[in-house]
N, C-alpha and C positions, 0 to 999 in steps of 0.2 A: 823302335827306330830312334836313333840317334836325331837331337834338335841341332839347327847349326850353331846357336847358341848357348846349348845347353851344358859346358862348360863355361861359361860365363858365371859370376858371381851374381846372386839376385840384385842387389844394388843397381850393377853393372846392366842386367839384362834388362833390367827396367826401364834404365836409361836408353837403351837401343830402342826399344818399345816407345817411348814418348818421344826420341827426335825424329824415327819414321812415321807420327800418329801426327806433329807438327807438320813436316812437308808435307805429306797430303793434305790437311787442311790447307797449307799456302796454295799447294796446289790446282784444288779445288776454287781457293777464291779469285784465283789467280783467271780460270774458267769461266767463271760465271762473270766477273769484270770481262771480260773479251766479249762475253755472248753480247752482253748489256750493249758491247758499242757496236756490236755488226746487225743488232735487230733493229728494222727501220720504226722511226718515227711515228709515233699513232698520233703523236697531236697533231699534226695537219688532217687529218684525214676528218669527215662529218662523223658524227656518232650514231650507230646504227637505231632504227628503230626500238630493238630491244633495250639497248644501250641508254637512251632516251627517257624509256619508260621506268629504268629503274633510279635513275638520276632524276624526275620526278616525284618516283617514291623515297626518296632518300630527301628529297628537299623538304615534302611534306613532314616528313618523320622527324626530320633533326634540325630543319632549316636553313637556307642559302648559304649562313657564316660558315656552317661546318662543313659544307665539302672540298674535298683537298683530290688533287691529278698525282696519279702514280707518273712519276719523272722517269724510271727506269723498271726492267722487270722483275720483279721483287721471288727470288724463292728460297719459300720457308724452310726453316732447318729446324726449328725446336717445335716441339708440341707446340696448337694453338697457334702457330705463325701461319702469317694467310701466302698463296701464293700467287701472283699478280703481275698480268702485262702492262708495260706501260703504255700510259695515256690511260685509265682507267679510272673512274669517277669512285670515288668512295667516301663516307661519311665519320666524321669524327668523336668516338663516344669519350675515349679518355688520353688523354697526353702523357700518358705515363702506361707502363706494365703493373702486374700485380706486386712485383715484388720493388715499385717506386720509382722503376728505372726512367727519367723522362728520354731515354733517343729511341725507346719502339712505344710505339701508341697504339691503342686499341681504336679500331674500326669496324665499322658495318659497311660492306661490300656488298650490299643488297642483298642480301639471305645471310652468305658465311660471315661469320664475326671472329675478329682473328686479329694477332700484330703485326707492325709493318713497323720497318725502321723509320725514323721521323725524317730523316734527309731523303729519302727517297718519295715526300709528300709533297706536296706547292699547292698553295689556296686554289681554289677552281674560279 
């Protein structure tokens, strides 16, 4: 079977390959921005019992300074990225990634430990 591209020079076809591989990621982020602002609000609402409990295990563990409110719903794309609704209490281990980046931070989300982008944190 004949590719539609496959008269295409490799240079050439690789070039079609990475500007169809950008628009879906725009597109993509383009999606999860929308979702972010039609999902309602969890900070007004009480925190559920569970919810409670593990935001007391997190204060114990790490102490009051480090816990930070998910502002928005956070989902992971790269290994190790945590996946997170907002309004969700989480704990601060590191402000940075392994490889020193400080805009995703390492968190304990009461069990999963995973990164989160730093803008999408706010002191609790």
């Amino acid at each position: 079977p004949q590719l539609p591209h496959g008269h295409m020079p490799l240079p050439s076809f690789w070039k079609v390959v990475e500007d169809t591989l950008q628009q879906s990621g725009a597109q993509l982020r383009a999606f999860c921005q929308a979702f972010e602002t039609v999902t309602p609000s969890l900070g007004t609402q009480p925190l559920t019992p569970a919810e409670e409990r593990k935001v007391l295990s997190l204060v114990s563990k790490h102490g009051p300074d480090k816990l930070y409110q998910v502002t928005s719903n956070v989902s992971g794309s790269k290994d190790l990225d945590l996946t997170l609704l907002r309004g969700q209490i989480v704990a601060l281990l590191q402000s940075l990634d392994t490889k020193g980046n400080t805009s995703r931070w390492l968190v304990d989300a009461g069990g999963p430990r995973g990164f989160v982008p730093a803008a999408k944190l706010r002191p609790y």
